[in-house]
PyMOL Python script that loads the backbone (N, CA, C, O; Angstrom):
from pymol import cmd

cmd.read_pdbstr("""\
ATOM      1  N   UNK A   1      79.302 158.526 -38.679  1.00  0.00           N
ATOM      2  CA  UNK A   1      77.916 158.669 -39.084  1.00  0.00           C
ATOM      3  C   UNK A   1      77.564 160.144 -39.063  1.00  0.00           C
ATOM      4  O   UNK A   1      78.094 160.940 -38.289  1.00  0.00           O
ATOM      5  N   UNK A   2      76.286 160.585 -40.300  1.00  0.00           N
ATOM      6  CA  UNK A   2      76.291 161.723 -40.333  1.00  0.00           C
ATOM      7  C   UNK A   2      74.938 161.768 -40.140  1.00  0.00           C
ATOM      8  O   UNK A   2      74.358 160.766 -40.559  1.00  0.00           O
ATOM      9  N   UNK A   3      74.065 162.832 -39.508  1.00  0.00           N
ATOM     10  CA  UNK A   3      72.877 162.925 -38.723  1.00  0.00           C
ATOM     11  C   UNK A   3      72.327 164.781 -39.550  1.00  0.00           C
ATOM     12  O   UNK A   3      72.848 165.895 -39.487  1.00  0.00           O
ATOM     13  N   UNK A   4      71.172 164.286 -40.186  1.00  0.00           N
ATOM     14  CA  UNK A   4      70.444 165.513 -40.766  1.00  0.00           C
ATOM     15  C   UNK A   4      69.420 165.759 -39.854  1.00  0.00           C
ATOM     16  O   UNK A   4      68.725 164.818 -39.469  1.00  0.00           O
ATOM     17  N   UNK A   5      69.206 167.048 -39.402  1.00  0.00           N
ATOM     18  CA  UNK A   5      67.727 167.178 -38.374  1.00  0.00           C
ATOM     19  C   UNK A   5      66.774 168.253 -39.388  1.00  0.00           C
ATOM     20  O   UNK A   5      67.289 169.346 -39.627  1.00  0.00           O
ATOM     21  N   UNK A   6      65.911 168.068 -39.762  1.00  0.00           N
ATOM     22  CA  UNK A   6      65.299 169.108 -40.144  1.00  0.00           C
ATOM     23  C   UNK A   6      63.997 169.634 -39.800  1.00  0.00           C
ATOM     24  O   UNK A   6      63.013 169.134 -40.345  1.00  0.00           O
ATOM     25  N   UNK A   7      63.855 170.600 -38.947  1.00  0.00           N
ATOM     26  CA  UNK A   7      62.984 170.820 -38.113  1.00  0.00           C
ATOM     27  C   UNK A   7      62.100 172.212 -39.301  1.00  0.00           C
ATOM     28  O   UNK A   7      62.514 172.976 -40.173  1.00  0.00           O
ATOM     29  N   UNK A   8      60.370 171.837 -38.497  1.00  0.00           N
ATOM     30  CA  UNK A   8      59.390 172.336 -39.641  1.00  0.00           C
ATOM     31  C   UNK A   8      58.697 173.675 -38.456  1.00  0.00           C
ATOM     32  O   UNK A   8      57.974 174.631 -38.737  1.00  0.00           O
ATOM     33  N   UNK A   9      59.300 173.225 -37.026  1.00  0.00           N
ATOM     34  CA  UNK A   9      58.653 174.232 -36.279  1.00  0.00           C
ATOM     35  C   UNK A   9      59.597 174.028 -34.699  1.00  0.00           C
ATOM     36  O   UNK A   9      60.578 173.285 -34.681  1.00  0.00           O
ATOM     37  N   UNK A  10      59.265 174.582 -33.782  1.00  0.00           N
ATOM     38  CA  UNK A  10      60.200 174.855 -32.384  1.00  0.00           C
ATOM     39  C   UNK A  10      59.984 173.277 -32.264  1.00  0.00           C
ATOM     40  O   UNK A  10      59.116 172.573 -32.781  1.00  0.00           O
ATOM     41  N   UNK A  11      61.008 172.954 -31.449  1.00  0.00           N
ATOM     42  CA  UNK A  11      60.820 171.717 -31.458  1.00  0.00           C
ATOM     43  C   UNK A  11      60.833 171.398 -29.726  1.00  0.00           C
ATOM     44  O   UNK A  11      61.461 172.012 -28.864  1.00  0.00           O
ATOM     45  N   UNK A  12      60.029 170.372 -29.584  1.00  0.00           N
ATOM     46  CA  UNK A  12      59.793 170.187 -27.962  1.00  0.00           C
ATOM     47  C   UNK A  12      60.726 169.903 -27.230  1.00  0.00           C
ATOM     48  O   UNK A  12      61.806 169.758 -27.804  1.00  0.00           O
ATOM     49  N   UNK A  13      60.698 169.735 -25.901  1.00  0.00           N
ATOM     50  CA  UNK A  13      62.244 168.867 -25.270  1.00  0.00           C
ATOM     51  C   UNK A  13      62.468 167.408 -25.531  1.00  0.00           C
ATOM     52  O   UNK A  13      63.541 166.833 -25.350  1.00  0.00           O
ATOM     53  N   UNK A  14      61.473 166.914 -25.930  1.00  0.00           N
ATOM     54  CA  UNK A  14      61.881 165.449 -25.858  1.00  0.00           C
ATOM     55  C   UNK A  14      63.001 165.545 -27.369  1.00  0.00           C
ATOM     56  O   UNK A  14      64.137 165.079 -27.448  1.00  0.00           O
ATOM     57  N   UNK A  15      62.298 166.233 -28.350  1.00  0.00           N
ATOM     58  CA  UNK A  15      63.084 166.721 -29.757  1.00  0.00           C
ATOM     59  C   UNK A  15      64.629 166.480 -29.699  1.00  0.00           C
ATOM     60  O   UNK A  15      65.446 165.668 -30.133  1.00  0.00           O
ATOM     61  N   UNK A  16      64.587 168.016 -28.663  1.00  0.00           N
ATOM     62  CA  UNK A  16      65.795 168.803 -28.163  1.00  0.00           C
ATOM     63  C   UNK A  16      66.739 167.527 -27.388  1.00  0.00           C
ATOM     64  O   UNK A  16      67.915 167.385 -27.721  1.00  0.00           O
ATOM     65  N   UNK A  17      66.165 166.706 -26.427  1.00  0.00           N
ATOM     66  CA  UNK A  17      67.150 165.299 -25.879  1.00  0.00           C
ATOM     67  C   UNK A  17      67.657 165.011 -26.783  1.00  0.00           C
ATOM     68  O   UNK A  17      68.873 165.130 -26.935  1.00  0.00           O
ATOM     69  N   UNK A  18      66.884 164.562 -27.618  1.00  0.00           N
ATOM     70  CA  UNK A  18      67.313 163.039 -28.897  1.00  0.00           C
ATOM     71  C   UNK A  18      68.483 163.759 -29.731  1.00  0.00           C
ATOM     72  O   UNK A  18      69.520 163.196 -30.084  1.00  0.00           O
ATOM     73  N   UNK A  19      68.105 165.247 -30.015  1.00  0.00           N
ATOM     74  CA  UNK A  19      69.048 165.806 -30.846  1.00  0.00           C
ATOM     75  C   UNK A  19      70.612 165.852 -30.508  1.00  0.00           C
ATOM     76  O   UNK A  19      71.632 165.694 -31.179  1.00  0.00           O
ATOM     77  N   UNK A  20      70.243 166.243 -28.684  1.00  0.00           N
ATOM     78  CA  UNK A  20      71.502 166.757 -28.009  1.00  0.00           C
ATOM     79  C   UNK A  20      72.270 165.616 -28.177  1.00  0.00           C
ATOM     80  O   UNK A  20      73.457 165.732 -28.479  1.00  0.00           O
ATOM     81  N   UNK A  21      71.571 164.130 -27.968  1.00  0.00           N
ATOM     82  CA  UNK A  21      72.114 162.581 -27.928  1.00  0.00           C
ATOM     83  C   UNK A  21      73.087 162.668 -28.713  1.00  0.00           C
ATOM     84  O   UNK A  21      74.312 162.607 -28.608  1.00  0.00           O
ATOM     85  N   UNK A  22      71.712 162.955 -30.225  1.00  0.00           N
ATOM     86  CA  UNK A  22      72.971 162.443 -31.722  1.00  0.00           C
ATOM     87  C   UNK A  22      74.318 163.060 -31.873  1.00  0.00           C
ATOM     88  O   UNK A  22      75.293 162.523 -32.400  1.00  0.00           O
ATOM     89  N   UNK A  23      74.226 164.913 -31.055  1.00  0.00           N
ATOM     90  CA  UNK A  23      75.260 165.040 -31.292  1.00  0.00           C
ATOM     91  C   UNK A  23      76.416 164.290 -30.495  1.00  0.00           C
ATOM     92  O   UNK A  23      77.546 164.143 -30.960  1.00  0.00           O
ATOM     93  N   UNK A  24      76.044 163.867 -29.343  1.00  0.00           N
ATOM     94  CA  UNK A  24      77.700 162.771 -28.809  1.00  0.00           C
ATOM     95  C   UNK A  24      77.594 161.339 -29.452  1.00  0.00           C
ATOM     96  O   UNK A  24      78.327 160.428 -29.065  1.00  0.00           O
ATOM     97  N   UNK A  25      76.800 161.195 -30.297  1.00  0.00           N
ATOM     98  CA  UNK A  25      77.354 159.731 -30.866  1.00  0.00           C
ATOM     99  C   UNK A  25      77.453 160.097 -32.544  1.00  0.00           C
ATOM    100  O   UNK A  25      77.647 159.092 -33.228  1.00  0.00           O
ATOM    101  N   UNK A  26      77.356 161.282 -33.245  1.00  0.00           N
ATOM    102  CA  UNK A  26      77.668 161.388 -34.869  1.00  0.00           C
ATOM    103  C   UNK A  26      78.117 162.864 -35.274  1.00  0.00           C
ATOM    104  O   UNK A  26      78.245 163.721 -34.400  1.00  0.00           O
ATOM    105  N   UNK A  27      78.286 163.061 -36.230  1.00  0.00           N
ATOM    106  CA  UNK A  27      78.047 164.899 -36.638  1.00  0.00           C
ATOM    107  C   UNK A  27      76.774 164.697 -37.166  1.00  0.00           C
ATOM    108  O   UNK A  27      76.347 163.775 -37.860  1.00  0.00           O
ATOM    109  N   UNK A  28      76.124 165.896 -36.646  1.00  0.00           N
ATOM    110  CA  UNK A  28      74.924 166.337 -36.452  1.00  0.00           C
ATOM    111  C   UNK A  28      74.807 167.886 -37.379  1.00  0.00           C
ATOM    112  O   UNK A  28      75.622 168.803 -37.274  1.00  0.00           O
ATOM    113  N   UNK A  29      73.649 167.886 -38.236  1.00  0.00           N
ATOM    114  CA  UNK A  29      73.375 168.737 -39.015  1.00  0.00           C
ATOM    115  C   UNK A  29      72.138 169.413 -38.538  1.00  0.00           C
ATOM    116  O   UNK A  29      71.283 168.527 -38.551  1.00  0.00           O
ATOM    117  N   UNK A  30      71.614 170.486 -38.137  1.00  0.00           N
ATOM    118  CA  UNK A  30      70.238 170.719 -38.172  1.00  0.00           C
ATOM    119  C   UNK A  30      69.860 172.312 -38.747  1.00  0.00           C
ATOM    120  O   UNK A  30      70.295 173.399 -38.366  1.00  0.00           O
ATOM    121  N   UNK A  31      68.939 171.997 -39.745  1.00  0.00           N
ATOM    122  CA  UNK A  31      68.168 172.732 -40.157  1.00  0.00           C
ATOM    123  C   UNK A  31      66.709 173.171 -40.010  1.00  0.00           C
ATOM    124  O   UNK A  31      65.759 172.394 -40.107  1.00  0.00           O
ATOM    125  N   UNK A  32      66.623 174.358 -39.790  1.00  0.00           N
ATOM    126  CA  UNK A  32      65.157 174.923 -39.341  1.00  0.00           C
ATOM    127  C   UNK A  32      64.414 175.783 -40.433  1.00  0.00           C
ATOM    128  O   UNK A  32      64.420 177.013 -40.384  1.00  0.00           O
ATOM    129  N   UNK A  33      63.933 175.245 -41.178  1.00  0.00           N
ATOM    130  CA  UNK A  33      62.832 175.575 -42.339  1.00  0.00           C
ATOM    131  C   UNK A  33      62.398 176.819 -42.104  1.00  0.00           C
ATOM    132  O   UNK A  33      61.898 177.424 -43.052  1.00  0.00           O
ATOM    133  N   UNK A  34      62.484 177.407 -40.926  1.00  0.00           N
ATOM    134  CA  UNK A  34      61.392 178.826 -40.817  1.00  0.00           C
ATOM    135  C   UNK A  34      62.782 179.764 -41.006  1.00  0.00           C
ATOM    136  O   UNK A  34      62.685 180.982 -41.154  1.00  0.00           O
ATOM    137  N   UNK A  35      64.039 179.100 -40.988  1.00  0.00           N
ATOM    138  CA  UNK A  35      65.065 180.317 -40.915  1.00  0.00           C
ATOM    139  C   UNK A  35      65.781 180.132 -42.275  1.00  0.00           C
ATOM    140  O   UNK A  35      66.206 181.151 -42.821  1.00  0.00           O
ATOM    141  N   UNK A  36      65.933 179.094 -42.794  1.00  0.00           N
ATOM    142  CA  UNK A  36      67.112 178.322 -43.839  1.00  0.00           C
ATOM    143  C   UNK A  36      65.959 177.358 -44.775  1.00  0.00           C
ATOM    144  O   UNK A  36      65.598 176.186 -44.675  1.00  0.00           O
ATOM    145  N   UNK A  37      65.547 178.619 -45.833  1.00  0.00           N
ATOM    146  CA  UNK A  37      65.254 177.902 -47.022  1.00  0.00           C
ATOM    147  C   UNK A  37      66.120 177.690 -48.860  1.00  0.00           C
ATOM    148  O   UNK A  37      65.680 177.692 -50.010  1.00  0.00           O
ATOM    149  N   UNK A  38      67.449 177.538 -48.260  1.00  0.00           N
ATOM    150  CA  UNK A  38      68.147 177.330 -49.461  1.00  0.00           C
ATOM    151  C   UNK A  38      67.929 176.105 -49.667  1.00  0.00           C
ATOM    152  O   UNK A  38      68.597 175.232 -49.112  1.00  0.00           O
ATOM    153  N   UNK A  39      66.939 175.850 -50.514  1.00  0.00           N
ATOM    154  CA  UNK A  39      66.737 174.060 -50.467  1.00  0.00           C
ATOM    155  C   UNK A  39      68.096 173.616 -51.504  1.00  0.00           C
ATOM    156  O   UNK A  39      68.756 172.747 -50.935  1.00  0.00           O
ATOM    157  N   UNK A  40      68.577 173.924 -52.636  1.00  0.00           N
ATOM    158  CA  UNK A  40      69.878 173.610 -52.973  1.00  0.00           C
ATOM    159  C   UNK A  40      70.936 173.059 -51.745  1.00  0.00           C
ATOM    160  O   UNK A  40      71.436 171.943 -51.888  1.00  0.00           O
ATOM    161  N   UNK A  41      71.214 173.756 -50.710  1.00  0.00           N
ATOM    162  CA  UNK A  41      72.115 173.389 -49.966  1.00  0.00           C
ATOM    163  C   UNK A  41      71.301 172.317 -48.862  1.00  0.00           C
ATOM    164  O   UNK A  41      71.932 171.593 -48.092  1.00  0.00           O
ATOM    165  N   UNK A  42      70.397 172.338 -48.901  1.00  0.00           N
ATOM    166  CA  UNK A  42      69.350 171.005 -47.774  1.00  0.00           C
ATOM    167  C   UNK A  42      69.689 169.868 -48.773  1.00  0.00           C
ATOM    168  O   UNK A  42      70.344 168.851 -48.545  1.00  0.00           O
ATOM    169  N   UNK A  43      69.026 170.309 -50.073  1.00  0.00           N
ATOM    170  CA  UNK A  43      69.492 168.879 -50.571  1.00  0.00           C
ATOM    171  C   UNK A  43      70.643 168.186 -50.906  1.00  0.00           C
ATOM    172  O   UNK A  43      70.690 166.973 -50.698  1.00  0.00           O
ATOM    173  N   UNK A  44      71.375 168.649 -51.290  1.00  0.00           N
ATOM    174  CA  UNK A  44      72.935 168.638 -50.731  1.00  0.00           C
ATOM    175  C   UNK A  44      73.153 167.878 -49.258  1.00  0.00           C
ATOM    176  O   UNK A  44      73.876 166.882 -49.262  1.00  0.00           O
ATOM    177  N   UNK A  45      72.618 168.265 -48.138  1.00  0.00           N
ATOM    178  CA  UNK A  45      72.836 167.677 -46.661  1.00  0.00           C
ATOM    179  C   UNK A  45      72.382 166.297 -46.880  1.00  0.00           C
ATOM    180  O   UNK A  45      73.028 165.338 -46.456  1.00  0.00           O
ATOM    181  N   UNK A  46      71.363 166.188 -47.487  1.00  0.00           N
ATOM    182  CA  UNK A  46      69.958 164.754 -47.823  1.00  0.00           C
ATOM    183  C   UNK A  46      70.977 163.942 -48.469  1.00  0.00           C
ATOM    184  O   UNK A  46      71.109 162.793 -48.049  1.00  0.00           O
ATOM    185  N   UNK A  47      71.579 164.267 -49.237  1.00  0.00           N
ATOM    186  CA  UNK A  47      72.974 163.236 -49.901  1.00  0.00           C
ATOM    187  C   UNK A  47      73.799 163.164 -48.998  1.00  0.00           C
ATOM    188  O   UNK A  47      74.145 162.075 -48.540  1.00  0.00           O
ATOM    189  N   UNK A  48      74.250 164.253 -48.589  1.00  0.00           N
ATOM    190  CA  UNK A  48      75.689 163.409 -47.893  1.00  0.00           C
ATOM    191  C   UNK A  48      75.588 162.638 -46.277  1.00  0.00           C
ATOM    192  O   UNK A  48      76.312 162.097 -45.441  1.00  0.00           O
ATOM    193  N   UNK A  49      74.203 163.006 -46.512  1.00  0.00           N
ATOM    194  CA  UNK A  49      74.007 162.138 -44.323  1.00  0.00           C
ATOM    195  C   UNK A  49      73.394 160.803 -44.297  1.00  0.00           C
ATOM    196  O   UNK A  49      72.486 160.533 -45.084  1.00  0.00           O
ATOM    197  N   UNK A  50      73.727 160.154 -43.647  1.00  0.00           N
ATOM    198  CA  UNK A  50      73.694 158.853 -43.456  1.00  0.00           C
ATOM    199  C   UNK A  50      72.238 158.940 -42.912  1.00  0.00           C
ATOM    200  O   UNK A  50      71.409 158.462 -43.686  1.00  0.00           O
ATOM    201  N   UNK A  51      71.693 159.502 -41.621  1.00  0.00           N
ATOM    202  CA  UNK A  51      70.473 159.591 -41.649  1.00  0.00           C
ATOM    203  C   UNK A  51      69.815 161.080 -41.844  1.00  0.00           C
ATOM    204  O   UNK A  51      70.319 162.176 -41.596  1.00  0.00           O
ATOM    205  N   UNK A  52      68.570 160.768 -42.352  1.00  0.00           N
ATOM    206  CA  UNK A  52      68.102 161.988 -42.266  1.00  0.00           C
ATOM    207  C   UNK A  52      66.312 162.666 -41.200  1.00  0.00           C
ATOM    208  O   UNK A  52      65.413 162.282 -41.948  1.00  0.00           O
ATOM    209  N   UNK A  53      65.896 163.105 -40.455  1.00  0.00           N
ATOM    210  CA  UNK A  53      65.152 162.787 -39.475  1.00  0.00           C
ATOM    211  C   UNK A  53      64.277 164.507 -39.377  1.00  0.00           C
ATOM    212  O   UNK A  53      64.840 165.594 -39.241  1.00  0.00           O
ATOM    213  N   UNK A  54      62.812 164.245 -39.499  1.00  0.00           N
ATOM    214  CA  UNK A  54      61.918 165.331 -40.057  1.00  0.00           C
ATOM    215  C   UNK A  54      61.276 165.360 -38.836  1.00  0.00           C
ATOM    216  O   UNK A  54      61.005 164.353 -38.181  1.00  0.00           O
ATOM    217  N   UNK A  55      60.995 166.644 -38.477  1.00  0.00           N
ATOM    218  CA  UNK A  55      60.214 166.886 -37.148  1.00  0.00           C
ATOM    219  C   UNK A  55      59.185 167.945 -37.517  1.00  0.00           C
ATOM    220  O   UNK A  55      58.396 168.362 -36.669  1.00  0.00           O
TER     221      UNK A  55
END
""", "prot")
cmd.dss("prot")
cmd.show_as("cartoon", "prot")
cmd.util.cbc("prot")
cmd.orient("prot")
């Protein structure tokens, strides 16, 4: 399973748990909008991940 994170701002600890989780149960992708706006290559991630999860 493949895991997209795409974060819109710092993200809290509870965020930061859930994230740390996905990474020991999938590959884990995360993107942070304030640093990485190649939306070509985001949307690209949006296809190939099984889930995708907006914060």
């Amino acid at each position: 399973m493949k895991n997209l994170f795409i974060l819109k701002q710092e993200p809290d600890p509870v965020i930061q748990a859930i994230m740390t989780e996905s990474k020991r149960d999938a590959e884990t992708i995360v993107v942070d909008l304030r640093e990485n706006q190649d939306y070509e290559e985001i949307v690209d991630h949006i296809e190939t991940c099984d889930k995708v999860i907006t914060w």
